[in-house]
Structure formats: C-alpha cells, structure tokens
C-alpha positions in Angstrom: 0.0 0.0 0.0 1.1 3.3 -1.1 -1.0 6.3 -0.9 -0.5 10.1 -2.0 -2.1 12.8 0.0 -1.4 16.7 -0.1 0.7 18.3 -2.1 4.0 15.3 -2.5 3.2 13.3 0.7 3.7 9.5 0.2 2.2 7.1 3.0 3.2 3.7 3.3 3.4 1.3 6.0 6.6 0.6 7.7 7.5 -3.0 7.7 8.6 -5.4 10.3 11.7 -5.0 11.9 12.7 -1.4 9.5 14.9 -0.1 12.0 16.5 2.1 9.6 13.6 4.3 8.8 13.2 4.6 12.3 16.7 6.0 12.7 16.5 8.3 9.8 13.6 10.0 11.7 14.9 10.0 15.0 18.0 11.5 13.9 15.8 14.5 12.4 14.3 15.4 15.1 15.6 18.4 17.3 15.7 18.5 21.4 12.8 19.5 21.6 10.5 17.3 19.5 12.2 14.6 20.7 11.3 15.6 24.7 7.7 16.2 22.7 7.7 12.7 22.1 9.8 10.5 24.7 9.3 13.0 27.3 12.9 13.4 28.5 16.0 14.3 26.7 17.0 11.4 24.1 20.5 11.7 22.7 19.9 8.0 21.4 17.4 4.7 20.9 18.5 1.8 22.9 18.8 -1.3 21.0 15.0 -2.5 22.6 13.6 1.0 22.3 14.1 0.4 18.7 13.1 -3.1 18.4 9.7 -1.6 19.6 9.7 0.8 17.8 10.1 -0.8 14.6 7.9 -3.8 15.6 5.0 -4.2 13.3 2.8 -7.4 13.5 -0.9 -7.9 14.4 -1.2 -5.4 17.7 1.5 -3.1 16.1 0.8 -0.5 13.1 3.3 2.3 12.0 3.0 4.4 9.0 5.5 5.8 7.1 5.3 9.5 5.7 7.7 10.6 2.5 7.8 14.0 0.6 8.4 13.9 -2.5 11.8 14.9 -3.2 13.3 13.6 -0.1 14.4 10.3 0.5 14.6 10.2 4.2 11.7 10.2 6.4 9.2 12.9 7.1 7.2 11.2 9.8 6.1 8.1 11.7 3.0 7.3 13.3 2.3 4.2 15.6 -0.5 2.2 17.0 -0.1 -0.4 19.6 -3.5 -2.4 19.9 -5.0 -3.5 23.0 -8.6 -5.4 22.1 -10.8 -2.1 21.3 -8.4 0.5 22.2 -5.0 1.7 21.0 -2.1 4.0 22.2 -1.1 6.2 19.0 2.4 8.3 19.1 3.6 10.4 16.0 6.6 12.4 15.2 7.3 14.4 12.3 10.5 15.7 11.8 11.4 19.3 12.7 11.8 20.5 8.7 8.2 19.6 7.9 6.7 20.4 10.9 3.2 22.7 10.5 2.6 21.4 7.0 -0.2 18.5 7.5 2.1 15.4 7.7 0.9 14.8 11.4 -2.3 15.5 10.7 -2.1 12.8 7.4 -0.3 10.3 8.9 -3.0 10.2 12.4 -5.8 10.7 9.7 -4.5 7.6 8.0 -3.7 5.8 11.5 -7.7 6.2 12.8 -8.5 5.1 9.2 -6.6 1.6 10.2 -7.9 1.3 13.3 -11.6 1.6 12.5 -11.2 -0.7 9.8 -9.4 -3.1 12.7 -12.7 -2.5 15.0 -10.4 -0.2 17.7 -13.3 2.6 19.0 -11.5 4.4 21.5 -7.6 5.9 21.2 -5.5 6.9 23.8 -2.6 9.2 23.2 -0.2 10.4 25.9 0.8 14.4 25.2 4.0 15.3 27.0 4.1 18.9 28.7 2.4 21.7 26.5 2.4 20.7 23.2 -1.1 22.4 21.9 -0.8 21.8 18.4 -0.8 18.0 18.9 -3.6 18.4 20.8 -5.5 20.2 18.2 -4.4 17.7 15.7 -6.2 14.6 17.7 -8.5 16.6 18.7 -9.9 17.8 14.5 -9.4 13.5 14.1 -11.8 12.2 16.9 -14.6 13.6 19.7 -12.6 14.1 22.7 -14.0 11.2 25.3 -11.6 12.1 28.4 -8.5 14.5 28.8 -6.7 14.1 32.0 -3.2 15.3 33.7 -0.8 12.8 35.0 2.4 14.8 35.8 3.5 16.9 33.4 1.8 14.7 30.9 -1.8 14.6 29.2 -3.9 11.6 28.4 -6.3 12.2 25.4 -9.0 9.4 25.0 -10.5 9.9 21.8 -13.7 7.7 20.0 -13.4 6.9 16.7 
C-alpha cells in the first residue's frame, strides 16, 4: 500500500523490523520534539527501544510519511493495539513540521484502526504541546482528557 495525500506526501506502511527508517527519523528530530515525544531528553534509541519501535505485526501498526523529493523520512505514526483501544504516538521531523504530515499520517492511522474494530484511542501528550492536541483533537470527539504529571492523556472515540 502506497498512498499520495497533499501536495508530494507519500504514506506507506513501515515493515517489520525497518529499523532504519526509524533512525532516519529519530536523527531528524531536534531536542525538543524529541522531549515532545519521549518525554525526556533522548540523545539516542537503545537497542530494545528500537526493536519496539520498529515492531510491526498484528497489535502493532506504523506508517510511514515521504515528501516527494526527499528520501529520508518525514514522519512516523504508531499504534499499539489492546482489544478495542490503542495507544497512538507520532513524530514528524522538525523541517516539515506545521505542513499536514501529522495530521495525514494520524488521519490515516484512525482510518486503520476503525477498519481493525479499535473505537476508543489513547494518546499520551508530553508537557504543553497544543498543536498535537488540536491535531487529535480535529481527528476524533474528545471522550476524556486528564493530567498525570506533566503529561496529558487524550482518550479519543473513533
């Protein structure tokens, strides 16, 4: 499956194991997106946080977003299935950020997981980070949005 959206975006699933398009992305993403989405500072993957992170099977979904043009990368957006519910995470990197690939690639991901019967998502928000919660927000009804720390749990139907 490849699919074109907007203006050059390319989405395609990752496959199993692809822990080089996973590197690609993490190495373009600044300190700050990367606090955005591990919640600390993150000079590096472990060898397991990457083996996760690149696992794809049938509880685990990432997608893949290219620009045309670019080899490398844009974004990744994850789903890890738990009966009707799922835990997405997204990162875009830092060059592309503000120009829809987020909003595609969670689009695309909500797509998959109503086709897949999941009805409620759960996505963890580190610190302030409003335009990710618009984003999930514009893709599902809000259900429940809760602090934990210096993090916010969306629940979101689909």
């Amino acid at each position: 499956m490849q699919t074109r959206f907007l203006d050059g975006i390319t989405i395609r699933p990752l496959r199993n194991g692809d822990t080089e398009t996973v590197c690609a992305l993490f190495e373009r993403l600044g300190e700050e997106s990367l606090r955005h989405r591990f919640g600390a500072a993150k000079p590096r993957l472990t060898d397991p946080e990457l083996a996760q992170l690149a696992r794809v099977d049938g509880t685990h979904h990432a997608l893949v977003a290219y620009v045309d043009g670019d080899p490398l990368p844009a974004g990744v957006a994850r789903l890890a299935r738990d009966g009707a519910t799922a835990e997405v995470a997204f990162a875009v990197a830092d060059e592309y950020q503000g120009r829809g690939i987020g909003r595609v690639l969670v689009e695309e991901l909500a797509t998959v997981a109503r086709a897949a019967g999941i009805r409620e998502l759960h996505a963890i928000v580190v610190g302030e980070n409003p335009r990710v919660v618009s984003l999930i927000s514009r893709v599902a009804g809000y259900r429940e949005a809760r602090w934990d720390g210096g993090n916010l749990e969306l629940v979101v139907g689909l």
